[in-house]
Structures are given as structure tokens and as C-alpha cells.
N, C-alpha and C positions, 0 to 999 in steps of 0.2 A: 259666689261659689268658692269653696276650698276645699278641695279634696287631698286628701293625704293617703298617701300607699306605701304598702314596705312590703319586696318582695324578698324571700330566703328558698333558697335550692337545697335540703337537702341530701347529702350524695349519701341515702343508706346503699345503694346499689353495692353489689361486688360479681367480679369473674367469676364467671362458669355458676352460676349461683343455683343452688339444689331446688328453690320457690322461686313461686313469680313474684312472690312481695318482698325478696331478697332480691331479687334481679333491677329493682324499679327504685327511681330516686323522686323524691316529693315536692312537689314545688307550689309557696304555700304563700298566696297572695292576699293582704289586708289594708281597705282601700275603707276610708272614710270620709263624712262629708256630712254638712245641718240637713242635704236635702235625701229621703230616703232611696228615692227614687232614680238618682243621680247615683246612686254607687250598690244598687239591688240587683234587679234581671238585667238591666242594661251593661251591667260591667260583666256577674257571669257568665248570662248567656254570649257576650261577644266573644267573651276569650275560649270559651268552648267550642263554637263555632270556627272559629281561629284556628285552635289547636286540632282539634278532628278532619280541618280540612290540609294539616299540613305536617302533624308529628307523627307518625306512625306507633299506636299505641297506646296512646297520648287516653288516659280515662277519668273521671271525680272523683272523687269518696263520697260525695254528696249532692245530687242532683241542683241546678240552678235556682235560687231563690230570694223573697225579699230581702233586702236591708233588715236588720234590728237596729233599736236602740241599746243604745247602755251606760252604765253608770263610773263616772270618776271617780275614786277612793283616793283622799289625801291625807297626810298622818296631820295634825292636830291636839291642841289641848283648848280644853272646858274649863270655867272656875270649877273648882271641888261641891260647892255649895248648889251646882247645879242637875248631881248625879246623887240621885235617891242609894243611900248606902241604908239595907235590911241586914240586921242579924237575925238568923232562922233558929232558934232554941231548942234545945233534945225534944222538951214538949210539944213541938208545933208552933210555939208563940214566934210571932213576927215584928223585933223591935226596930223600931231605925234609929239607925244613928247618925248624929250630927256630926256635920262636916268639920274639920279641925279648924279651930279660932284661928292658929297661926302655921306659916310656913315660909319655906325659904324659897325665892325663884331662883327656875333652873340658871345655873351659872355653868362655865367649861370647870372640867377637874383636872390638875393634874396629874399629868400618868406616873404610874407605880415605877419606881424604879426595877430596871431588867437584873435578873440574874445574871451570873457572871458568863459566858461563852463557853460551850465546850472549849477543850485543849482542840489543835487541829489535829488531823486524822484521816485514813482511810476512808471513802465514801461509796456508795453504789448508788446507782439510777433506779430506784424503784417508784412506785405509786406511793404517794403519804400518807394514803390510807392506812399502810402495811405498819404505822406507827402513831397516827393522830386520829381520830373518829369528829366528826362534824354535824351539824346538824343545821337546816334554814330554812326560809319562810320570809312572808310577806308582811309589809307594811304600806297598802297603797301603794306606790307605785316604785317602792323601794326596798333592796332585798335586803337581809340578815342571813348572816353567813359567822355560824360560832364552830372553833376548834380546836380541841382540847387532848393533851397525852394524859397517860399514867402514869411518868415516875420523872423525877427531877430532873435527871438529864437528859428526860427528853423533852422537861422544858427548858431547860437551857438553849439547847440547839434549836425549840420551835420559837422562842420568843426573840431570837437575832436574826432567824431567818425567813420568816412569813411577816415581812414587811410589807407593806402597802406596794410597794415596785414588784416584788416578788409572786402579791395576788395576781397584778396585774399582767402578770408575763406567763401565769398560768390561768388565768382566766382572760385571755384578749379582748372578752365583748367589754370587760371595764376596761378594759385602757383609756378609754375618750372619756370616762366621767369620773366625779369624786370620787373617792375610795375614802371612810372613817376608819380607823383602827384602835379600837379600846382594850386595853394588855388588863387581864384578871387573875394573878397569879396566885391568890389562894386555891383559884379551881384551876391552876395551870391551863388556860385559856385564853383564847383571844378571838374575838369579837369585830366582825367585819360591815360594814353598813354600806351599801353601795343607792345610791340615793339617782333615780329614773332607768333604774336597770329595769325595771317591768313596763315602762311608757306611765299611764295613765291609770294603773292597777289593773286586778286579774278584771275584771267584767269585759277590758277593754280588748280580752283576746288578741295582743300584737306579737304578744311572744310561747314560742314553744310551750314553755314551761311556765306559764301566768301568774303561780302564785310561790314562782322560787325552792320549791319543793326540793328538787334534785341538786340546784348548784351546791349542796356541800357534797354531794356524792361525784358530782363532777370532779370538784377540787382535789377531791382523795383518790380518782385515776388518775391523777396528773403527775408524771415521773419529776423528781428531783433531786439532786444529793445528798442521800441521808449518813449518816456516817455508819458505820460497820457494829458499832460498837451497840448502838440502840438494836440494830437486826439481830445480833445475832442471839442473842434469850429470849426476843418477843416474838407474840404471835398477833394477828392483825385485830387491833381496834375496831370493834362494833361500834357500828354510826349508832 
């Protein structure tokens, strides 16, 4: 037997709240294990039984049921020669094409050199949003997190300061795991890889948000020192 569980609370609740679904905090328990049975109505039905007999209030969203299965997504590479590449032709014709005779294996790249630092300056605490737009998504069980300004000096100030310590002190769930960071500065950009932030991929429902979707929009509510000088002629970057 190996069962594995990971409980999170979270506290949407607030004072004096105008709804009941504003008043109430969520507490979202995912309990795994080889045997179906061992982690299906025997774990629902306990903790409901449990909590009925002792929270006041205490409800589902989802009546007690069995275990499911489900599937591990891991990122991966294939030889080339073993993924059928079609050209579809104006006319309908369907040609394939052969795989390329030669190629280079992936190697590390050295990173771009950074633009020079803004001068220092005035800053205000606002969202990064208000000046970077983001966009992320999933890789098996690992996220991507890309984010990019509009105009040179702002990347200046994004490429010195959205350092890998920096994600991580605005995004806390990465703190405990690698953080990559790839600088793209023809598209004033940078490229974040956070490698078992989803567990076992989206199938594996362990997390909130399974397939990474919103962490760049989380990223860009998160207040930081932007200087005065990027605020004061922009208006907020569309994710």
C-alpha cells in the first residue's frame, strides 16, 4: 500500500460577506494510491461522516464516490524519423515528408547578453501587470511562464529584475523547486520553466490550476518596485 495525499485550505472566505459562497473557505483534499478502493468511498465517505458530525456547516460540492484512474504526462523527445510529417497542398494532395538526414543534439545555449540597467530612480509598488503582459501553460507536469514589455526601457528594468530569486519570492509555491530562466530579447522576453510545479500533469488533478493556465496572470497581480518613469505614459499590458 502507498497512499499519497495533499491537503490545501483555501481561505476565499471574507467578513460580513454579502454570499454564502463568499462567506465559505474550501478545503480540497487529493489522496492517491495502486488500490481503487483504498482511496474511493472509504476515504470520502469517512471524512464526510467526520466533518457532518463535527463542523457546523461543513458541505461537498460533490457527493462521495469511487476512486478513478488516470494518466501521467511527461515531457519527452522521439527520433524525428518516427513522427509521420504530411504537407496538405492547396489542391487537397497529401505529401509526406521525410524526416531531415541531419541534426544537431540539443546542447545548453548561452544566454543573450542583458541590456544595460535602467539609471536608478523613483519606484512605486504596483502589480507587473500594470507594465509586462504574460502568458503560461503546461508541459506535463511542468509549467511555462513567458513575459514580455513594450518598449526598451522596459526591458531594461524587466531583464535585471525578474530573476529566478525574484519569481520565486513572487511566486512562493516555486520556492522549493528548480526555476529555468531563458532572456529572449529581440521579443524583450523572458521565459520561465518551473519543472514539477503541476505534480504528475493536468490528468493528475493535484493542483488548483492543473494545466498552469492562470500562473502568468497570478505573476502580474503581484506588486513590485516598478520605477515611476515606465508608469507614468503606460497603460496596462494585455496578457
Amino acid at each position: 500500500m502507498c497512499i499519497r495525499d495533499r491537503w490545501e485550505l483555501a481561505r476565499t472566505d471574507r467578513p460580513d460577506a454579502p454570499t454564502e459562497e463568499t462567506a465559505s473557505a474550501l478545503l480540497r483534499l487529493v489522496v492517491r494510491d495502486q488500490d481503487a478502493e483504498t482511496v474511493g468511498r472509504a476515504v470520502s465517505g469517512a471524512a464526510v461522516e467526520l466533518a457532518l458530525g463535527s463542523y457546523p456547516g461543513f458541505h461537498v460540492t460533490a457527493p462521495p464516490g469511487k476512486g478513478a484512474p488516470y494518466g501521467v504526462f511527461e515531457a519527452g523527445t522521439v527520433p524525428a524519423g518516427e513522427v509521420a510529417h504530411v504537407a496538405v497542398l492547396p489542391d487537397g494532395r497529401r505529401e509526406r515528408v521525410p524526416a531531415a538526414g541531419r541534426y544537431r543534439e540539443p546542447a545548453p545555449v548561452d544566454e543573450p547578453p542583458l541590456p544595460a540597467p535602467l539609471p536608478a530612480g523613483p519606484t512605486r509598488s504596483v502589480p507587473l501587470g500594470l507594465v509586462a503582459g504574460a502568458r503560461s501553460g503546461d508541459k506535463g507536469g511542468d509549467a511555462n511562464v513567458g513575459v514580455w514589455v513594450r518598449s526598451d526601457d522596459a526591458w531594461r528594468w524587466l531583464a535585471h529584475e525578474l530573476t529566478v530569486e525574484r519569481l520565486r519570492e513572487l511566486l512562493p509555491e516555486t520556492a522549493a523547486l528548480p526555476v529555468v530562466r531563458h532572456v529572449l530579447p529581440n521579443l524583450r522576453a523572458l521565459n520561465f520553466v518551473v519543472p514539477g510545479l503541476l505534480g504528475e500533469g493536468v490528468a493528475a488533478q493535484a493542483r488548483f490550476d492543473p494545466q498552469a493556465k492562470a500562473v502568468g496572470e497570478w505573476l502580474r497581480s503581484r506588486c513590485l518596485p516598478v520605477p515611476v518613469t515606465l508608469l507614468d505614459d503606460s497603460t496596462e499590458v494585455p496578457a
